[in-house]
TIMAR-31837 format. One record per residue: x, y, z of N, C-alpha, C in turn. Coordinates in nm, 3 decimals. Example, Ala and Ser with C-alpha at 12.3 -4.5 7.8 and 13.67 -1.06 7.14 Angstrom:
REM residues 2
+---------+---------+---------+---------+----------+---------+---------+---------+---------+
:  n_east : n_north :    n_up : ca_east : ca_north :   ca_up :  c_east : c_north :    c_up :
+---------+---------+---------+---------+----------+---------+---------+---------+---------+
:   1.319 :  -0.569 :   0.780 :   1.230 :   -0.450 :   0.780 :   1.320 :  -0.330 :   0.780 :
:   1.285 :  -0.225 :   0.708 :   1.367 :   -0.106 :   0.714 :   1.290 :   0.003 :   0.787 :
+---------+---------+---------+---------+----------+---------+---------+---------+---------+
END
This chain:
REM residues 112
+---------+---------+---------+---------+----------+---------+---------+---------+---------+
:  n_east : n_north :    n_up : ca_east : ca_north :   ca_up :  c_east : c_north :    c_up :
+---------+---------+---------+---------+----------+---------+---------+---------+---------+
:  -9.065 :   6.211 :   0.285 :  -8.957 :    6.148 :   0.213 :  -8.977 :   5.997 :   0.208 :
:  -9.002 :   5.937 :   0.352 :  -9.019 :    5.790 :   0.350 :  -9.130 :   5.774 :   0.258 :
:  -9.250 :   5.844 :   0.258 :  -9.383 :    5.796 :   0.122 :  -9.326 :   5.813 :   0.019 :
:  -9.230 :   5.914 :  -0.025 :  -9.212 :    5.895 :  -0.160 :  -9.162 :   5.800 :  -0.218 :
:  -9.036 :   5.778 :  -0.105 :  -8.976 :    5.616 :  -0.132 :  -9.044 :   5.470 :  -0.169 :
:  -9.148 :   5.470 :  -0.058 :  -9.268 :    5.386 :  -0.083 :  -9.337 :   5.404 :  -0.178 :
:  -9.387 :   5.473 :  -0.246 :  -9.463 :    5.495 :  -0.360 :  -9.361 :   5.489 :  -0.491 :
:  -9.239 :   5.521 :  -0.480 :  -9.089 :    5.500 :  -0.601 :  -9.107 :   5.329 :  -0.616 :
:  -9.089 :   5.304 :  -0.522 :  -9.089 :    5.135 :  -0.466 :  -9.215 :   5.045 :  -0.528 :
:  -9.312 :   5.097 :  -0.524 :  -9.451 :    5.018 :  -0.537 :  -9.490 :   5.051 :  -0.672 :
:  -9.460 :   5.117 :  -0.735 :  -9.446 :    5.154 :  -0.874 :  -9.330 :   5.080 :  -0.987 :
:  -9.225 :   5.093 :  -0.862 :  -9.107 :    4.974 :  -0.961 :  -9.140 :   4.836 :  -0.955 :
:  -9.253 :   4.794 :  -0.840 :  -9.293 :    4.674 :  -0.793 :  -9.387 :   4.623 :  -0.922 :
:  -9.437 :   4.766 :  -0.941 :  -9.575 :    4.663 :  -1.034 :  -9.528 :   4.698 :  -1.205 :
:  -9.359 :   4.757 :  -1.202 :  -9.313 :    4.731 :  -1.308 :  -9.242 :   4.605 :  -1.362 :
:  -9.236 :   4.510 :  -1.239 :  -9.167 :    4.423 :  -1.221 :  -9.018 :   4.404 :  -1.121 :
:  -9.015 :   4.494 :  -1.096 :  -8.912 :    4.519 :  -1.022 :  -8.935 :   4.486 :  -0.874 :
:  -8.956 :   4.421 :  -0.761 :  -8.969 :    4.353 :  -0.649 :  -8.894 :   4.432 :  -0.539 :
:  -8.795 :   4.418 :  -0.599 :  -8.668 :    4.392 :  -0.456 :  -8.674 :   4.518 :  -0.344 :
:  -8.686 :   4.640 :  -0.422 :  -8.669 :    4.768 :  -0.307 :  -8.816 :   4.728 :  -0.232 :
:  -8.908 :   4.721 :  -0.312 :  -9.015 :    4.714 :  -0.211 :  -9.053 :   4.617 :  -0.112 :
:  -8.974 :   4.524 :  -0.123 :  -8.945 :    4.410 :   0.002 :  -8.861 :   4.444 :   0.110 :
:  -8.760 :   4.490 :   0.069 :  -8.661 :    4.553 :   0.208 :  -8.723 :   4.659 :   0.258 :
:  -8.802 :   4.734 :   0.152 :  -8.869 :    4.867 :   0.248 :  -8.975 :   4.818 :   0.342 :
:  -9.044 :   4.713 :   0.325 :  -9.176 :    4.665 :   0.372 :  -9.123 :   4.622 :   0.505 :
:  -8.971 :   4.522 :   0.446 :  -8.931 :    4.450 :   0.588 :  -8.858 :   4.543 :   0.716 :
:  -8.809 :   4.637 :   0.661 :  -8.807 :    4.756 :   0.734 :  -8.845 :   4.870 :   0.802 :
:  -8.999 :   4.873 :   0.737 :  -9.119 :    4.930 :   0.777 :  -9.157 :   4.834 :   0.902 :
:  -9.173 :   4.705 :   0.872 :  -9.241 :    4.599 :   0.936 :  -9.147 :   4.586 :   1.094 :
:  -9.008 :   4.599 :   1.074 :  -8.917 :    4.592 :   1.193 :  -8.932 :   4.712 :   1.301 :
:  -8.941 :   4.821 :   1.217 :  -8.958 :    4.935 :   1.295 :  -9.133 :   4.948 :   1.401 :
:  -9.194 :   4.911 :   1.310 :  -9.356 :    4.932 :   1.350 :  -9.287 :   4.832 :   1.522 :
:  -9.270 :   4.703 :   1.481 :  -9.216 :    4.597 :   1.599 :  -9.148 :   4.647 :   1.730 :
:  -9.023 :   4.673 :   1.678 :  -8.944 :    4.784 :   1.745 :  -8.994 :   4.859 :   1.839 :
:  -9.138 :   4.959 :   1.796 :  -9.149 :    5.045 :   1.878 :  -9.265 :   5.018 :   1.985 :
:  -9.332 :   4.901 :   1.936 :  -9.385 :    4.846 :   2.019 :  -9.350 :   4.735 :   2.157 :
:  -9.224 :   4.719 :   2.146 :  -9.105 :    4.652 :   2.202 :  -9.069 :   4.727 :   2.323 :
:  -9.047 :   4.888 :   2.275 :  -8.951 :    4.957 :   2.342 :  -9.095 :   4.997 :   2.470 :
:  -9.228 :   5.046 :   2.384 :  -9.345 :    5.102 :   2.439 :  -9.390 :   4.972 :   2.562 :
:  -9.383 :   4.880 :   2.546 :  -9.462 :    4.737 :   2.627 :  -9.311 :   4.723 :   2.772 :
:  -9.207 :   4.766 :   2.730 :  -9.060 :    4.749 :   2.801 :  -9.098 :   4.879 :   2.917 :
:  -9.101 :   5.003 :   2.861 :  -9.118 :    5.089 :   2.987 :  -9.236 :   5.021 :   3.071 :
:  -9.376 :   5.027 :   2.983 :  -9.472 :    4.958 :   3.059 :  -9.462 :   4.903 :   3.189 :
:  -9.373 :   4.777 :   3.127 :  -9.311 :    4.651 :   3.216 :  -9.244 :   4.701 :   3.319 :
:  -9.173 :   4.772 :   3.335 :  -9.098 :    4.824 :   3.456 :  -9.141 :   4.892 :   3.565 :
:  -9.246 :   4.985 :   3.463 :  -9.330 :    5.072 :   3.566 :  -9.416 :   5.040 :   3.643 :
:  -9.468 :   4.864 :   3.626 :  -9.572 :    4.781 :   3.697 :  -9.437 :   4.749 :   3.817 :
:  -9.329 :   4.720 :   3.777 :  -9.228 :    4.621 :   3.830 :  -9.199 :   4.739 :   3.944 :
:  -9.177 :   4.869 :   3.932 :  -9.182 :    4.944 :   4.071 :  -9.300 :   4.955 :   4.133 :
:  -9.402 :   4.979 :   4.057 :  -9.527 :    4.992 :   4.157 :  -9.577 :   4.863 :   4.258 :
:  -9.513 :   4.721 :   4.196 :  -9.517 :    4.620 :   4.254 :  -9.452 :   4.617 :   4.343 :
:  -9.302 :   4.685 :   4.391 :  -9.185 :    4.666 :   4.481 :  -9.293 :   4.772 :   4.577 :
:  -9.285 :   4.902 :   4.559 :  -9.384 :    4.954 :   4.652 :  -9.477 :   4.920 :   4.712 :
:  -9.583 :   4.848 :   4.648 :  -9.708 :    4.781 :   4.716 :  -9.657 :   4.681 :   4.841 :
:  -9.545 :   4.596 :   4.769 :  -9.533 :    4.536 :   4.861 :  -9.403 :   4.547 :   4.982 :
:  -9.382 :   4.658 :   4.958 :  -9.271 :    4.733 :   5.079 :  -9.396 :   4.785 :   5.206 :
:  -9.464 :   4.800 :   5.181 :  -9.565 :    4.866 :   5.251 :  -9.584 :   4.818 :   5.377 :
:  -9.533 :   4.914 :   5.508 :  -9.552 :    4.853 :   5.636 :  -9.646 :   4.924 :   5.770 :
:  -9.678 :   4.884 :   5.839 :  -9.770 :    4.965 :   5.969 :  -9.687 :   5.105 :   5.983 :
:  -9.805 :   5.195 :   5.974 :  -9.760 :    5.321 :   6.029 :  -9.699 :   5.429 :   5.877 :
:  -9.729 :   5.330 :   5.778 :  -9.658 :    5.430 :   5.622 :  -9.805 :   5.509 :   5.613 :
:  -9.819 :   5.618 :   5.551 :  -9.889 :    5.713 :   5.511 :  -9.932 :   5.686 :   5.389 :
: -10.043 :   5.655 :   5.334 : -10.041 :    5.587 :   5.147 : -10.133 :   5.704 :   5.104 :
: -10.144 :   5.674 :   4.963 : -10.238 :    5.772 :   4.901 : -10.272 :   5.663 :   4.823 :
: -10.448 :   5.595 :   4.823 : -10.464 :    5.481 :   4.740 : -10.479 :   5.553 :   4.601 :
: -10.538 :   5.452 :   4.494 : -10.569 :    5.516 :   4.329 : -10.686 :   5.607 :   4.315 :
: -10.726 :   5.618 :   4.437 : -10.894 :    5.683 :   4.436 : -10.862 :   5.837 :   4.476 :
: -10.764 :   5.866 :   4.496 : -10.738 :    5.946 :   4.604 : -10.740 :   6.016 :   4.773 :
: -10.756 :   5.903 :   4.842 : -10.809 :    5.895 :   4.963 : -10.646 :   5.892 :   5.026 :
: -10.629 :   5.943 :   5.112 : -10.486 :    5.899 :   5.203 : -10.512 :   5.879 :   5.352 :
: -10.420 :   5.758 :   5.381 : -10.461 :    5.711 :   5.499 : -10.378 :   5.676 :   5.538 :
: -10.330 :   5.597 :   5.685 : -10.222 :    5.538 :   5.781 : -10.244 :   5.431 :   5.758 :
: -10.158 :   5.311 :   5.738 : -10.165 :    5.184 :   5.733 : -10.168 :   5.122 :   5.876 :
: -10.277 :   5.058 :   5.895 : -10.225 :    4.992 :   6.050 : -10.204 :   4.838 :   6.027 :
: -10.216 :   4.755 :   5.927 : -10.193 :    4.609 :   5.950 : -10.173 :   4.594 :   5.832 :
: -10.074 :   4.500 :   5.788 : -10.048 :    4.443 :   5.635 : -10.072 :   4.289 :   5.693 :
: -10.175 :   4.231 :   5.586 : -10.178 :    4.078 :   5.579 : -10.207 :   3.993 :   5.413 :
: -10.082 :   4.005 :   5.387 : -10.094 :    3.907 :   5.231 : -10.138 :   4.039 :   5.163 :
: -10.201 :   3.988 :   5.080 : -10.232 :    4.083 :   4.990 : -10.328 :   4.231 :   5.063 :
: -10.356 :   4.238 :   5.166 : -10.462 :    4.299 :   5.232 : -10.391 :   4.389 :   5.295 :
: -10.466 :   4.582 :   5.308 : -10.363 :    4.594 :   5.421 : -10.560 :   4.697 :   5.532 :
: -10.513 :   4.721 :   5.616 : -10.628 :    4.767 :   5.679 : -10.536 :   4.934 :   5.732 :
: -10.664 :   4.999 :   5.633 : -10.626 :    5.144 :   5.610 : -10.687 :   5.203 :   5.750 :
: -10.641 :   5.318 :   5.793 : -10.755 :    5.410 :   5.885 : -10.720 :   5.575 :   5.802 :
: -10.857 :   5.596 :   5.814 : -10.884 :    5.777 :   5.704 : -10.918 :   5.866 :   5.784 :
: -10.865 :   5.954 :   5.781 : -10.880 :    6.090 :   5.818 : -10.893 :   6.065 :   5.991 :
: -10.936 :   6.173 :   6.079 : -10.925 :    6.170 :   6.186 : -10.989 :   6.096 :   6.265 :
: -11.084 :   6.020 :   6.243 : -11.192 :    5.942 :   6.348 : -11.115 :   5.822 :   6.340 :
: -11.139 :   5.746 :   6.482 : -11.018 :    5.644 :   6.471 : -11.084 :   5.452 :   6.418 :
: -11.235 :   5.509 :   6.417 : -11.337 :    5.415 :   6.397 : -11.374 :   5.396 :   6.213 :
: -11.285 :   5.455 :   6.132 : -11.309 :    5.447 :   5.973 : -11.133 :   5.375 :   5.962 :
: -11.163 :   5.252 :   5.960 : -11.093 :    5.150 :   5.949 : -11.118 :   5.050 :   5.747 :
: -11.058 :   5.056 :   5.696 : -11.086 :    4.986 :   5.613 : -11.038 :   4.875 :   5.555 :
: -11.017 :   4.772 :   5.507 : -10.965 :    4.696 :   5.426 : -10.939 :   4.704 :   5.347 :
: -10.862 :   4.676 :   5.289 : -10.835 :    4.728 :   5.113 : -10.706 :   4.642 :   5.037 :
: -10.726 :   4.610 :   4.921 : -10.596 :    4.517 :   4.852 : -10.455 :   4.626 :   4.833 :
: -10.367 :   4.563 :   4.816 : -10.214 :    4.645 :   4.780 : -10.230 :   4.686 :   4.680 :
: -10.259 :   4.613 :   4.573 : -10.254 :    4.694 :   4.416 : -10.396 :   4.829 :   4.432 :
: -10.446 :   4.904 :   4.559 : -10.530 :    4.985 :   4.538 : -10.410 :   5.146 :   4.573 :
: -10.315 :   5.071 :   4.596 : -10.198 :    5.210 :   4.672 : -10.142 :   5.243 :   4.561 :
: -10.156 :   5.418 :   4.528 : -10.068 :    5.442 :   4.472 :  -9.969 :   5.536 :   4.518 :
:  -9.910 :   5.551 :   4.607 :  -9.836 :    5.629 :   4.642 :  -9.796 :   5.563 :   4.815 :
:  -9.681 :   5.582 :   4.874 :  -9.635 :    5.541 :   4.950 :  -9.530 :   5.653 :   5.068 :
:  -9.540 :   5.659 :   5.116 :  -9.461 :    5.818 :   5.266 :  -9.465 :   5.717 :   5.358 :
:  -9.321 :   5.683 :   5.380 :  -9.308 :    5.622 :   5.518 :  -9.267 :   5.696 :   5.628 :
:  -9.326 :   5.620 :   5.736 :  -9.323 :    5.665 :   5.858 :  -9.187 :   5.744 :   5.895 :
:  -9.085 :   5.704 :   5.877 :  -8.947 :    5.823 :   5.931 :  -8.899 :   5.882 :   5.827 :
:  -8.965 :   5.896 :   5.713 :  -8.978 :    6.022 :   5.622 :  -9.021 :   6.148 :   5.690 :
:  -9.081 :   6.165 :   5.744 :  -9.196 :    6.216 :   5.789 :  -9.149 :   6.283 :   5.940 :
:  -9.052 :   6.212 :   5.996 :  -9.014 :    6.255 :   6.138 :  -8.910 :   6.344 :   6.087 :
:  -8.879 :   6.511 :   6.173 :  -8.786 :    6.562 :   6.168 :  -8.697 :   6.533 :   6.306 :
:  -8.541 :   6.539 :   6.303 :  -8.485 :    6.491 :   6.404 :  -8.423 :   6.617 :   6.470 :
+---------+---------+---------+---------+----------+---------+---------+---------+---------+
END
């Protein structure tokens, strides 16, 4: 329906007739905007929690980084936190905050 309109429009345009095909264009043009507005807005938010998480992150939380590896946090420093994996107590790693994606804290985890 909207092409036909557009094509009614662009036909009255090159009869001389202008006007519908300017409001349709500028309305086409608002919407295209619009939805790129709304698309960049969730985006934005969804960094804005993953950011509150990263940096909630304390000794003893359970993480699952972006790689899929899960580990115990034993030290947070600045941007840094020092992971330990799986059972050996000697695979210690370093690793940045923005590598966590997932977060289980420690008295989640305890039943009482």
């Amino acid at each position: 329906m909207f092409l036909s309109v557009l094509l009614d429009a662009s036909a009255g345009a090159a009869a001389g007739g202008t006007g519908n095909f300017s409001v349709i264009m500028v309305i086409y043009i608002l919407f295209i905007v619009g939805l790129f507005w709304f698309m960049g807005r969730g985006r934005k938010k969804e960094e804005k929690q993953a950011r509150e998480m990263q940096d909630s992150v304390k000794a003893g939380d359970s993480i699952t980084t972006t790689s899929g590896f899960y580990g115990v946090v034993l030290d947070v420093v600045d941007d840094t936190v020092i992971v330990e994996f799986g059972n050996n107590k000697n695979c210690r790693i370093p690793m940045m905050k923005t590598a966590i994606a997932a977060v289980e804290r420690a008295e989640d985890g305890v039943e009482e």
